[in-house]
N, C-alpha and C positions, 0 to 999 in steps of 0.2 A: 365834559361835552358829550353830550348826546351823537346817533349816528346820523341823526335826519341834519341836527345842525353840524357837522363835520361838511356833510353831504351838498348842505347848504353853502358852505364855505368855499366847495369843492369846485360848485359851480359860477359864485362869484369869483374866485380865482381865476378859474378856465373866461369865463366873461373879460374879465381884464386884462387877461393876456390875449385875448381875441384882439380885444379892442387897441392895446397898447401897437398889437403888430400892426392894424390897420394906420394908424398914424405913422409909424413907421416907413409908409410907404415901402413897404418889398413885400414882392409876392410870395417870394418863396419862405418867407419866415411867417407872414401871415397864414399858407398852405400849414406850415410844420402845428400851427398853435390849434389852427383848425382840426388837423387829425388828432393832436394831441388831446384837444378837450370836445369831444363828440356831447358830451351830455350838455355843455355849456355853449356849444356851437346851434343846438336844437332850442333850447330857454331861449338865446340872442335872439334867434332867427323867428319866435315866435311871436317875442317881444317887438319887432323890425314890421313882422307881417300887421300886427294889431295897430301899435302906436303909426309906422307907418302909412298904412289903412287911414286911421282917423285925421295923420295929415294932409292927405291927397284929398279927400274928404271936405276938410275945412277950404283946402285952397280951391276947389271947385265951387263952392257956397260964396269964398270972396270973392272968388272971380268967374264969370257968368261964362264970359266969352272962353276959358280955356278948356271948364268941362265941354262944350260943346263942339268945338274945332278941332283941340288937342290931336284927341286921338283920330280923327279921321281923316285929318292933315297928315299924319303920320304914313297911315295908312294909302292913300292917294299916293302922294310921293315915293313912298317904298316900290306900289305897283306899278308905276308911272316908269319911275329907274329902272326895274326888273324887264318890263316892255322895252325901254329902247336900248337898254344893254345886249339883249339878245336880239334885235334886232341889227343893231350895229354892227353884232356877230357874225349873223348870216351876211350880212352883205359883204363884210369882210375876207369871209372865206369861200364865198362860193363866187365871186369879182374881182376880190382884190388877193388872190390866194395867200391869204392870210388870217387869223383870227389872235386877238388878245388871249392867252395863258387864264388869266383870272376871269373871262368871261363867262366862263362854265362856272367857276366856282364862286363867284360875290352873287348870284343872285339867289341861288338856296336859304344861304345870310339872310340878303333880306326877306326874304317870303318870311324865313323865321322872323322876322320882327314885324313884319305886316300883322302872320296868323297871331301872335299872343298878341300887341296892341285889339287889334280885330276882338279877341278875344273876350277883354276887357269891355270892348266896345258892345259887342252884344251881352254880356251882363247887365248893361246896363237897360238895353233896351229888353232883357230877360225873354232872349231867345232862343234860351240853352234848354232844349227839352224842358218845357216849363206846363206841358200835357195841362194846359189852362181848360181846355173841354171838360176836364175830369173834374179840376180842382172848382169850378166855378159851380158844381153843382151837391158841395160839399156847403156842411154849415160855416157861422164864418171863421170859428174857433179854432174847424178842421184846415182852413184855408190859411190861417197864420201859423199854424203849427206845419204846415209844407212850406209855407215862405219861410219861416226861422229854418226850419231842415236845411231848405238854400240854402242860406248864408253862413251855417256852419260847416255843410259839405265844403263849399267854393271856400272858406277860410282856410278848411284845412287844408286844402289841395293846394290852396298860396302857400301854405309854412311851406310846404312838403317841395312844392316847386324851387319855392327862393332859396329853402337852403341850399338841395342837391344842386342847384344848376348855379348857384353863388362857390359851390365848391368847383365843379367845372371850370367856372370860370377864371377863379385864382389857379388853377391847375393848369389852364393854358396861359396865361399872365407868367407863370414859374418858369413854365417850362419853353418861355420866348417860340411860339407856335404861333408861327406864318401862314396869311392864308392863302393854301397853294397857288401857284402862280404870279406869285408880286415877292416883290422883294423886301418890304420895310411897311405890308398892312398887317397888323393882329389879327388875331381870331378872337381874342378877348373883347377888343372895341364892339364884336356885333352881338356875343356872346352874355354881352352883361344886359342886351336888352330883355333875355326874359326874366331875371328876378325885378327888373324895374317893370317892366309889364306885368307882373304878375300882384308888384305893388299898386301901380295901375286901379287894378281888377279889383284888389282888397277895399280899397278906397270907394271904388262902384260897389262893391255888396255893404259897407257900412252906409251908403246911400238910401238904396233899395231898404235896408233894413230900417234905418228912419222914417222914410213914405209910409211902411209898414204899419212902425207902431203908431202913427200918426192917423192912417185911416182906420186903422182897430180901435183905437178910445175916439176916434171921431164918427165913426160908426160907416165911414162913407165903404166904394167898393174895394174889395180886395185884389180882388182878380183882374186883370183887362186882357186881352186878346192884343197880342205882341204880332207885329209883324216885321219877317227880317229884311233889311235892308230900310226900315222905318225911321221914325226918329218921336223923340216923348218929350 
């Protein structure tokens, strides 16, 4: 046996005790397989970001209505709860001298799952520094060769995200981590929205990246002038 296929083995192994602990259901044994196979935790998690990518992808293509609402639905409601939490707050302690424990702390949570949903969301509408003044006066070869850049920058920055913050997230799942002020909410439950947000996002750059090759062999435009808070 060769060392590449050793190495190969190495990390099918580590992959299948990834996987074996996740069925498992326990976090702290799924934590332990995790540290233990880092090189086969990075392959999964790549594997996770692409294949999963091209399924959010498909289920957006079959279903019209949940690319479009999904994530902004999300978003609304996150902001919407984040507003009348702390409002509830204030009037609680400065009327009724008193304030909920958890009301400082659940709405940071959700911001975090507003900003990466949110995230996603403007990938899509590519209003992520998309410097389209520059690119639009580039030929059109030069202008898919910035749009691929996209989508392999944004790809990699999902591996990079879902794994490190899937590890987080089993790490406070192990280690039964409360979120200050309540007595029986996780940190995990809010915790796992960004590798699923960031799967989200993958899904929007395999989008983007079909329009792409689609208006390149069709000769139509490459560029369009994005504006945020818009919709395509």
């Amino acid at each position: 046996m060769t060392a590449w296929e050793g190495t190969s083995m190495g990390w099918f192994d580590g992959m299948g005790a990834i996987i074996s602990a996740l069925f498992a259901n326990d976090a702290w044994t799924l934590g332990d397989a995790l540290r233990a196979n880092p090189q086969a935790l990075w392959t999964l998690g790549f594997l996770v970001t692409v294949l999963g990518g091209l399924a959010v992808m498909a289920i957006y293509r079959a279903v019209p209505f949940i690319e479009r609402y999904f994530e902004p639905t999300i978003m609304v409601v996150s902001y919407l709860t984040i507003g009348g939490i702390i409002f509830v707050g204030v009037i609680d302690r400065f009327f009724l001298n008193g304030q909920p424990p958890w009301s400082t702390t659940v709405p940071p949570f959700l911001f975090l799952i507003m900003t990466w949903v949110g995230c996603s969301y403007n990938v899509k509408l590519r209003t992520h520094l998309a410097f389209a003044e520059f690119r639009t006066i580039m030929p059109r070869t030069g202008q898919f060769a910035c749009l691929l850049l996209d989508a392999v920058l944004w790809l990699g920055f999902a591996w990079i995200v879902i794994v490190t913050s899937t590890q987080e997230t089993i790490g406070a799942a192990a280690n039964f981590r409360f979120m200050a002020g309540t007595d029986n909410v996780m940190q995990w439950w809010f915790l796992i929205s960004v590798p699923l947000a960031w799967l989200l996002l993958s899904g929007r750059v395999f989008q983007n990246l079909a329009d792409d090759l689609r208006n390149y062999r069709r000769g139509d435009t490459m560029i369009k002038q994005a504006v945020i808070g818009g919709d395509v």
